[in-house]
C-alpha positions, 0 to 999 in steps of 0.5 A: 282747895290745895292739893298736895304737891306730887312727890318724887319717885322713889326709884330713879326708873322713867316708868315710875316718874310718868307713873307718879305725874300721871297720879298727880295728874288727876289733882291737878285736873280738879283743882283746874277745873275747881278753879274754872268753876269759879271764875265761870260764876264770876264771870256770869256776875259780871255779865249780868251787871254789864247786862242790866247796864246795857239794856239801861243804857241802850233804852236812854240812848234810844229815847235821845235819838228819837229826840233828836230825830224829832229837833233835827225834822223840825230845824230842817223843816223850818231852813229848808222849806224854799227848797222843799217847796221845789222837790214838791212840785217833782214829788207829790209829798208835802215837806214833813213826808219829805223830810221824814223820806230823807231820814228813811233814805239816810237811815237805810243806807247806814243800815245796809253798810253795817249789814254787809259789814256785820255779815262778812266773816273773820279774815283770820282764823278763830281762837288760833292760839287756844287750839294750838295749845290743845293739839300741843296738849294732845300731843304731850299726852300721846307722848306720856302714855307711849313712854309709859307703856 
């Protein structure tokens, strides 16, 4: 939707220039806003695509680690079973709880290293920029309404 372009003040005094921004002010206010409602809903389209494309994804990638989860017990279970015999004279476990004990062990590590990694926070401060600009925002408008008055 176009909104008209706000037009000159007719009379050369600064109260009548804030006057007219602050009349146009309001067109651009709801073309802004018009336009961020657009690309939200686009925004969300594409969201949902990425999405349903993920979950896909993440089941195929799921189901081909577990196959090889599966080939790797089996190619270890076959090359290493003189060594699996020797830990299952110390640990009571025959060599597929040792191989599987293995895989658990590995498994925990790697999920407690991205863990402490996933809990640690930003080292900089969030959305900077955007909340430099508003505060510019604010400070621009203080000043509008203190010269209009």
């Amino acid at each position: 939707m176009q909104h008209p372009a706000p037009q000159a003040p007719q009379g050369d005094g600064l109260k009548e220039a804030i006057s007219s921004l602050k009349n146009s002010s309001l067109g651009y206010l709801q073309s802004k806003s018009e336009l961020a409602a657009i690309e939200a809903k686009e925004a969300a389209e594409h969201a949902k695509k990425k999405i349903s494309l993920g979950a896909v994804t993440a089941f195929f990638a799921i189901f081909t680690y577990a196959l090889f989860l599966i080939l790797a017990h089996s190619v270890l279970l076959k090359f290493t079973a003189p060594y699996l015999e020797k830990i299952g004279k110390v640990i009571p476990l025959d060599n597929h709880q040792i191989i599987l004990l293995i895989f658990f062990v590995f498994h925990l590590l790697i999920l407690l290293i991205y863990r402490c990694k996933l809990s640690k926070k930003p080292q900089g401060e969030l959305f900077a920029l955007t909340k430099s600009e508003i505060q510019k925002d604010k400070l621009w408008l203080k000043e509008m309404n203190n010269n209009a008055k």
